[in-house]
Every structure is written in C-alpha cells, then in structure tokens.
PADREN-640257 format. One record per atom (N, C-alpha, C): x, y, z; residue in three letters. Coordinates in steps of 0.001 Angstrom, whole numbers, padded with zeros to 6 digits, always signed. Each point is the difference from the previous one (the first is absolute). Layout:
XYZALA;...
This chain:
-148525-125713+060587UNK;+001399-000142-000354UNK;+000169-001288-000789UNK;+001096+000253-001060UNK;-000132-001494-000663UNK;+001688-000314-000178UNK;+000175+000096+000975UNK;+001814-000994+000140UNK;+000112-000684+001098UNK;+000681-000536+000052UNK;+000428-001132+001515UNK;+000735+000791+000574UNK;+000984+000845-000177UNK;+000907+000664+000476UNK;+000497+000789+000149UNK;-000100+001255+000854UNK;+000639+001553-000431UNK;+000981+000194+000997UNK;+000816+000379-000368UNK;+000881+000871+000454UNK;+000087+000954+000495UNK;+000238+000732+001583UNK;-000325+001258+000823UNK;+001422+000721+000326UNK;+000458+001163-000192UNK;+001521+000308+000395UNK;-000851+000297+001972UNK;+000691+000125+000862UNK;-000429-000047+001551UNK;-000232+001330-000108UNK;+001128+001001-000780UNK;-000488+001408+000393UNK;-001468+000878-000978UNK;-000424-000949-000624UNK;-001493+000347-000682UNK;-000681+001165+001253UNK;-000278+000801-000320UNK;-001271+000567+000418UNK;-001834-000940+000032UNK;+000310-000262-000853UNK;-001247-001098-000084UNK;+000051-001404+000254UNK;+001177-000351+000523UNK;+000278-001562+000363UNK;-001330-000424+001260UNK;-000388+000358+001240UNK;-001167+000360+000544UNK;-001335-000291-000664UNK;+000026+000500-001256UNK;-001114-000039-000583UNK;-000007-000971-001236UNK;+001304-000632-000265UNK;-000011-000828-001011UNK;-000371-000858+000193UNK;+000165-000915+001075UNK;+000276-001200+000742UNK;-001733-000444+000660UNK;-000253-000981-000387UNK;-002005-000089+000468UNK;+000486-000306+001689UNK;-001276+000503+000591UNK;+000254-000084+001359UNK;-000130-001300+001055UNK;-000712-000806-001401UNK;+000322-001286+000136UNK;+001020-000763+000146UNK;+001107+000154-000837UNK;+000999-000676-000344UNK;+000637-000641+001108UNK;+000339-001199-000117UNK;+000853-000804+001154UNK;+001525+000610-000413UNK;+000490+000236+000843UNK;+001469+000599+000416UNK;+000614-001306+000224UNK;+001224-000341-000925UNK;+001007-001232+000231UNK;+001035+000947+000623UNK;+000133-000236+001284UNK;+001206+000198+000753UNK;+001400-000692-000335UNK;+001007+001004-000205UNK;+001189-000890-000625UNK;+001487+000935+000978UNK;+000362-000838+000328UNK;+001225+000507+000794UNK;+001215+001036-000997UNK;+001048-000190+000503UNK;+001484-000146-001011UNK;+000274-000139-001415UNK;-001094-001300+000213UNK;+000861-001230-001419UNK;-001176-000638-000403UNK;-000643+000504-001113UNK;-000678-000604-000718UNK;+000514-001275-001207UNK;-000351-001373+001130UNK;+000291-000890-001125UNK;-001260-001067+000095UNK;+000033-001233-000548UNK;-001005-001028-000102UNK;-000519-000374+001506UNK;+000699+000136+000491UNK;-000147-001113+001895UNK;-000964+001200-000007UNK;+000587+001347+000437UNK;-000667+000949+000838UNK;-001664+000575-001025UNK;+000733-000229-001160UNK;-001473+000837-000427UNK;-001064-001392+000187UNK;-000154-001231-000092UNK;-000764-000881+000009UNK;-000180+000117+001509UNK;+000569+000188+001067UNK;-000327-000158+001213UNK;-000657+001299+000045UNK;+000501+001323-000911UNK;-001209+000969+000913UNK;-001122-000142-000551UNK;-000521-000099-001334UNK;-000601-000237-001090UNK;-001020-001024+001112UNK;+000267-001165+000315UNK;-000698-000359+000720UNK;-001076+000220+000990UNK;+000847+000550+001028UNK;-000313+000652+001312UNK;-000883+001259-000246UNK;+000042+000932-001121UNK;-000364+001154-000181UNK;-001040-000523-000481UNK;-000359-001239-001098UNK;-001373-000127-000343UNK;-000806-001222+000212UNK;+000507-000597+001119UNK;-000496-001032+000799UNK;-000275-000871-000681UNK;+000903-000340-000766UNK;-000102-001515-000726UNK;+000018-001209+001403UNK;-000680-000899-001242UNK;-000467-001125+001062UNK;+001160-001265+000408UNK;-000016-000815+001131UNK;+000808-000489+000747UNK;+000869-001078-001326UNK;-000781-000514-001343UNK;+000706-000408-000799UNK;+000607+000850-001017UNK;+000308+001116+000362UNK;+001110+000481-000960UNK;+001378-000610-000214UNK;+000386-000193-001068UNK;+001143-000592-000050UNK;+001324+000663+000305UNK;-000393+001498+000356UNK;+001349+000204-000352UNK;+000940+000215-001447UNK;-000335+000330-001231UNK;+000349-000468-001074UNK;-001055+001015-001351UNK;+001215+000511-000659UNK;-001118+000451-001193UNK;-001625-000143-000025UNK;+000617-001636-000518UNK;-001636-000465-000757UNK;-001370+000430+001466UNK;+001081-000593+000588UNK;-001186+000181+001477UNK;-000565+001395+000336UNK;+000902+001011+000146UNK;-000163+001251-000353UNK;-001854+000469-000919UNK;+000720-000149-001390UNK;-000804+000275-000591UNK;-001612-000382+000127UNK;+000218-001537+000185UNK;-001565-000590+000092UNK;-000605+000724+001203UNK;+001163+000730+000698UNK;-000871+000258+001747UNK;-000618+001345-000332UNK;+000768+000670-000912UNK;-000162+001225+000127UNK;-001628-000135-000770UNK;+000010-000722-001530UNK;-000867+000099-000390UNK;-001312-000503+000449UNK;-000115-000855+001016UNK;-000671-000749+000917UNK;-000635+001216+000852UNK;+000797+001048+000634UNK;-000305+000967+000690UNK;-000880+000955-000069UNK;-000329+000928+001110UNK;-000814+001117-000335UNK;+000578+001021-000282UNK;+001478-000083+000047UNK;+001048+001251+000178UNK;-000313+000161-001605UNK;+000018+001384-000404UNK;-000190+001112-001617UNK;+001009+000731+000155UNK;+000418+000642+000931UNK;+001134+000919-000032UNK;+000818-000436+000859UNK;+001625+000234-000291UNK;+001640-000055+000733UNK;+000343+001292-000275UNK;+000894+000047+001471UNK;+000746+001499-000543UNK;+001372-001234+000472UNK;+001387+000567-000281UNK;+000998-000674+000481UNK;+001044+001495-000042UNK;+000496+000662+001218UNK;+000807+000944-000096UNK;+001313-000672-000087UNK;+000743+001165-000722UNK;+001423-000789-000633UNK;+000671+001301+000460UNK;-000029+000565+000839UNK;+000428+001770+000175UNK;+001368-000638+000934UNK;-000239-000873+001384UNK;+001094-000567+000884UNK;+000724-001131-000842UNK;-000536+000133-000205UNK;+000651-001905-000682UNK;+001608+000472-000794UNK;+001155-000721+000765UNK;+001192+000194-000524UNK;+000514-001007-000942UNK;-000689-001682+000204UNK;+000626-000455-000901UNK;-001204-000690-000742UNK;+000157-000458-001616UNK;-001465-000428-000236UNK;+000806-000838-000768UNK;-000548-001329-000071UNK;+000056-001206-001081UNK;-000649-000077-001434UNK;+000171+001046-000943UNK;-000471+000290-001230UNK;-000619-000934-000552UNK;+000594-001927-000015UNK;-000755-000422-000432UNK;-001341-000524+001248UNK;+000381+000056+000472UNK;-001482-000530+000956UNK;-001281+001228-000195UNK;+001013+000828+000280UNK;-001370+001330-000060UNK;-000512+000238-001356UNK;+000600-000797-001467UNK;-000700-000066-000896UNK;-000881-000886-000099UNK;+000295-001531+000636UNK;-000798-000603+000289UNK;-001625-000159+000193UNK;+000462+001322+001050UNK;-000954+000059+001118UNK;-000789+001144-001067UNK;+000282+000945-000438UNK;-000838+000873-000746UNK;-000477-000990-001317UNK;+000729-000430-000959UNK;-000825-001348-000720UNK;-001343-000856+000571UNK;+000202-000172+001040UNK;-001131-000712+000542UNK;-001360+000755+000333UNK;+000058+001527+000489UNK;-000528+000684+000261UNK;-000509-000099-001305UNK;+000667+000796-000920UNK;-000619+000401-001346UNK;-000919-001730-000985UNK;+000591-001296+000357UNK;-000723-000774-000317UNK;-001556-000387+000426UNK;+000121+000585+001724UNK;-001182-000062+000469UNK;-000720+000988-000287UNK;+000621+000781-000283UNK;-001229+001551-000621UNK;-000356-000253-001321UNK;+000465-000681-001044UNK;-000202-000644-001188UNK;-001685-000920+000506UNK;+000787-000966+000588UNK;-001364-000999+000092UNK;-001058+000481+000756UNK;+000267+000443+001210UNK;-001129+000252+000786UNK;-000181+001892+000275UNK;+001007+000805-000762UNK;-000854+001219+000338UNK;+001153+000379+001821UNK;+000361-000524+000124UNK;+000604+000191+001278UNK;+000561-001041+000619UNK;+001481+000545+001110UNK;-000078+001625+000188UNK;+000619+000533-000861UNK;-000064+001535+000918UNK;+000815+001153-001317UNK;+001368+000124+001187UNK;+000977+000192-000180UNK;+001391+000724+001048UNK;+000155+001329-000230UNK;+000289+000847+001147UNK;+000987+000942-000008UNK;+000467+000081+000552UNK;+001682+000499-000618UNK;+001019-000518+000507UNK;+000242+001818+000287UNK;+000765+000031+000956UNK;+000582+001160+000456UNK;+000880-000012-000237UNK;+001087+000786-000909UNK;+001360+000175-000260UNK;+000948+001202+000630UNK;+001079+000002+000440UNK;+000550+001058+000643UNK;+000752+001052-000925UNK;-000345+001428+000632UNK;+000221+000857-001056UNK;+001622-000322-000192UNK;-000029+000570-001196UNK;+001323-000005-000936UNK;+000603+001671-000095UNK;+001143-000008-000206UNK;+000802+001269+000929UNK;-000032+000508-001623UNK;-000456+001264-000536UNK;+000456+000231-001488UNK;+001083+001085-000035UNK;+000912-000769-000519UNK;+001491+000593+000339UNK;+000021+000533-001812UNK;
C-alpha cells in the first residue's frame, strides 16, 4: 500500500479484511478532540513515560515506535474537532513521508443516501 491514509465506510463488507491484523486500535469515546486523541494515541501504542502530551511529541513517539498500522473508528464518535483531527492525520501522513509509517484507517460511519 502506498498512502498514509484510507478511508473505510463501517458498513464495507471488506472492512474485516481491509484493516492489517496488526493495527493498533485508538480507542476514542464521544468526542474526538486533541486531549482525548493524544491520551488514547498514547495508551494504545505505549509511548514512553516522556511523552509530552503535545503534537510534536506525538509524532517523534510514533516515529520512534514499532507501531506500522492505526485503525481509529469514527462510527460512535458524535462530536469531532476538525481541526485537531486534521492535525492529527497531517502528522500521520508526515510520518509516512519520512519513515514509511504508520499507515491509519479510519472507520467512517455509513452515510444515509437519501
């Protein structure tokens, strides 16, 4: 695969099979914003006791890491902070620039076609 980032609708038939069975799962409540995704982001890929907490910190950890694949489901999630979660996909895609990884997939919730 050669993107940082794909996009999954939840009701895929192949979502199961899209997703490497590797992938660390970022658990995200409600409300996807900066606090919560850096705190799960954390916890989910066991960054080390000096994480800052913080973008930059983020990134160096991730790329520091053994983690290659994220999935992050967005199917519950009612409220999302557009700019943080661009943020947060920028960084992804910078670290897949330099180092090749990781890649995300993001789970999106189906859309009603009216």
């Amino acid at each position: 695969m050669s993107q940082a980032i794909y996009f999954i609708d939840q009701s895929s038939a192949a979502l199961s099979d899209s997703i490497p069975k590797q992938a660390v799962s970022i658990p995200i409540g409600k409300t996807l914003d900066k606090n919560t995704l850096l705190i799960s982001l954390a916890k989910a890929c066991d960054f080390p006791s000096y994480f800052a907490h913080n973008w930059d910190s983020a990134w160096d950890c991730l790329t520091d890491s053994e983690v290659a694949y994220l999935e992050l489901n967005l199917a519950e999630v009612e409220n999302i902070n557009t700019e943080d979660f661009n943020v947060f996909k920028g960084i992804v895609e910078d670290a897949y620039k330099d180092f090749g990884k990781p890649q995300l997939w993001v789970v999106v919730p189906t859309r009603d076609k009216d």
